[in-house]
N, C-alpha and C positions, 0 to 999 in steps of 0.2 A: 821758287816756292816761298823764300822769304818775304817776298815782295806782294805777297797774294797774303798771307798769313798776315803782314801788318796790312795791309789792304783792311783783312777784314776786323781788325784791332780798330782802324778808323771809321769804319761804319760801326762798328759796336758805340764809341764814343759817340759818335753822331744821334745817338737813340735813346738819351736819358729818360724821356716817357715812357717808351717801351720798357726798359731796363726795371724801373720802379715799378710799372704797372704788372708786370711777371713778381716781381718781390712781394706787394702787396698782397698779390693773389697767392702766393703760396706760404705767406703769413697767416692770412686769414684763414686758410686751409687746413693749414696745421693745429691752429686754434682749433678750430672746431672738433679734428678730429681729436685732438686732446682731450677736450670737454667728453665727448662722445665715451674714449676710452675709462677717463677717469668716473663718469657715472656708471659703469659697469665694475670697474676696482676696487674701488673703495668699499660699497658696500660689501662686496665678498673679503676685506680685508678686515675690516669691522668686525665679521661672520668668525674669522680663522682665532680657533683656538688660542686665548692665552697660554694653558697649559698644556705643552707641545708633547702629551703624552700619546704614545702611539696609539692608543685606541683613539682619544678623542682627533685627529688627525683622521685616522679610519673611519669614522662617526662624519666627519667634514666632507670628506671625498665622495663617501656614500649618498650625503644628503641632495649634494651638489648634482649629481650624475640622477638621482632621483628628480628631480626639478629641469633638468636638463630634457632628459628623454619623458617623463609623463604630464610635464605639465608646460605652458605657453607662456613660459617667463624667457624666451628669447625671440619671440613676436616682435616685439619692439623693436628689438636691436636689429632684426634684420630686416626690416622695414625701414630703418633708420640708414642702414648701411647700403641697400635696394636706392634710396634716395640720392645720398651721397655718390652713390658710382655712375648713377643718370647724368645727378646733373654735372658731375666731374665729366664724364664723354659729352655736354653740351657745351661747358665753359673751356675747354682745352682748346677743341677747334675753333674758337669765337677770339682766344688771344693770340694763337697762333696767325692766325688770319691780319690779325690786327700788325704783329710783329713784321711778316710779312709785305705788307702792304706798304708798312712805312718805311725796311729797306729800298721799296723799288719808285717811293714817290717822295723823295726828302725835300723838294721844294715846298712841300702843302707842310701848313703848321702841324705841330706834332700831336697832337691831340687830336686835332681834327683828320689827319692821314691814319691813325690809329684805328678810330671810329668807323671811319670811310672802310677802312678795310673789313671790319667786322662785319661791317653792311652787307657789302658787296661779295664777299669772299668765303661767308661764313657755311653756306650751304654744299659748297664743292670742298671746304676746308673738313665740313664734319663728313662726308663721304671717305674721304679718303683716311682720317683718322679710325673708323671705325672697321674699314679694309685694315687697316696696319693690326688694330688689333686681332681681327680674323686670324691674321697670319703670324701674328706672336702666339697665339694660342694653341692652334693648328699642331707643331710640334710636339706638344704636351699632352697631347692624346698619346703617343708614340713615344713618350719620355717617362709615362707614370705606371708602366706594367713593367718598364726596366729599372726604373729606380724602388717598384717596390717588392722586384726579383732579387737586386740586391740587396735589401735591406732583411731580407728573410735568409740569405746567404752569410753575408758578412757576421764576421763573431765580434767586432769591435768599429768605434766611430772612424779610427786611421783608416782602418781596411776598407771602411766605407766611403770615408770621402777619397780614399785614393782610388776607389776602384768607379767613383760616380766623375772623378776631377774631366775625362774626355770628352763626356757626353757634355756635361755643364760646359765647357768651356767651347765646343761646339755651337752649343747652342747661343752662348752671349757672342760670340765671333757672328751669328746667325741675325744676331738681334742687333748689334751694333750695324751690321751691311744696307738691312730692311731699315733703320732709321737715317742711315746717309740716302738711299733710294729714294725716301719718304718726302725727305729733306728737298731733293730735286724738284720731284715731282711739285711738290706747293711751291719754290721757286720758279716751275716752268709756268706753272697754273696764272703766277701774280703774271709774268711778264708776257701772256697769252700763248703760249707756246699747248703743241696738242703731247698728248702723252705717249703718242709714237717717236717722236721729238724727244723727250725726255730721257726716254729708254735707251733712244740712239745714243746721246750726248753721254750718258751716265755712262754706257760701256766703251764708246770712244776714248773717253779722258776719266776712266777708273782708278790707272796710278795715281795722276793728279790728286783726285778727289780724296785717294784712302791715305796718302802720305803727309796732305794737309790737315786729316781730321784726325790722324792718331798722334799730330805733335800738340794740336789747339788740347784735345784729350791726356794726353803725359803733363803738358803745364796745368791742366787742372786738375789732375791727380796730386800732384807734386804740392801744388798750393794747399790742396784739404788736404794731405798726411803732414804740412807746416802745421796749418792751424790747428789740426787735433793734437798733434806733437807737443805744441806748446799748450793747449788747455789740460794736457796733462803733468807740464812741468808745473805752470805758472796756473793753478788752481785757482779759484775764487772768480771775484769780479771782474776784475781786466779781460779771463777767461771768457767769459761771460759775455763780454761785450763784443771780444774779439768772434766767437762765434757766430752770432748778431750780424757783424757785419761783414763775414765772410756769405751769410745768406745771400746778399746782394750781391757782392762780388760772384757768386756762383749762377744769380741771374746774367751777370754783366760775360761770362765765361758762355752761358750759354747764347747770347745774341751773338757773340763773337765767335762761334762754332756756325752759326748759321750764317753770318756776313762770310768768314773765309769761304763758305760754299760760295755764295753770292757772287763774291769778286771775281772765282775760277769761271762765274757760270757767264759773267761781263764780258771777262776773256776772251772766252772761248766759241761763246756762243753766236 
């Protein structure tokens, strides 16, 4: 299992384009939504009562909730946000495809295998993304009449999250299974393999696949509760920086979750 686990340590290495180009993008990402969030903030912060007297507080809430339900001052935003989740469901499967491709083709220069894959890959890549969401969602029709049976029940937030802790933890056990699945399947796709194929392999060598991905998962855990650890000891800029660059590091963890799949699927397959 070790040997499959640095397996895919070394393909992760092998993929510094890839690795930047997922950092980039989820830099960029974030920017925007930032921008996005903070021109909605501010202004209403500017708005909030200097004098935190309870009426004018009650005068604030009221206004706010006036503007909200009678009038089209959140048009924007969620046309803004209508836009972002498009093209976030167009560009996911376009670098996915790309990350892919350049596992299964590391002789083609990395830029150009990247590309190549986006090309060629992107159409079966945003089908299957857009399945995956279907069926994250799916659950949540059947999770939101129980969690809001409990939340009319519960006298306190303990009683609550102990009494929601089964279902949620069900259901991320649910969501973590569907994205090793996922994972296969655009594995099977790059290396032309059919999706009955996939299916098969995936339940064939299931220990394999889940005892490889929840240890690639424990070191990434382990490594973000380091770095938030320490930007809570060691505040300021080092902080700062170290967070920065645990961003990449968390790209580099995630190509490296998809290589150990990779190398089980070389294996096996």
């Amino acid at each position: 299992m070790w040997n499959r686990i640095k397996s895919g340590w070394s393909i992760a290495c092998g993929q510094p384009f890839a690795v930047f180009t997922l950092f980039a993008y989820h830099l960029i990402w974030g920017v925007v939504l930032y921008k996005l969030v903070q021109s909605v903030v501010l202004p209403l912060l500017h708005r909030y009562p200097s004098e935190l007297s309870r009426e004018a507080v009650q005068l604030f809430w009221i206004e706010g909730q006036f503007q909200l339900m009678k009038t089209d001052v959140l048009d924007p935003l969620l046309r803004w946000a209508l836009a972002l989740l498009v093209l976030r469901i167009l560009l996911h499967p376009l670098l996915s495809a790309g990350v892919y491709y350049s596992l299964r083709h590391t002789s083609l220069n990395a830029g150009y295998r990247f590309v190549d894959g986006m090309r060629k890959l992107s159409l079966p890549f945003l089908g299957y993304y857009v399945l995956q969401l279907a069926l994250m969602l799916t659950p949540l029709i059947r999770l939101a009449p129980y969690l809001w049976e409990h939340v009319s029940k519960q006298a306190s937030y303990p009683e609550l999250a102990k009494a929601l802790l089964p279902a949620a933890a069900a259901y991320l056990l649910y969501l973590f299974l569907l994205q090793l699945f996922f994972m296969h399947v655009q594995i099977g796709r790059t290396c032309g393999r059919s999706l009955l194929f996939t299916i098969l392999f995936v339940a064939r060598h299931l220990p394999a696949i889940l005892i490889a991905a929840l240890v690639v998962l424990a070191i990434t855990l382990a490594a973000a509760a380091a770095v938030m650890s320490s930007a809570l000891i060691w505040a300021g800029f080092l902080a700062l920086i170290g967070l920065q660059a645990y961003r990449l590091a968390q790209m580099f963890f995630r190509v490296w979750a998809i290589g150990t799949q990779y190398a089980i699927w070389t294996e096996k397959a």
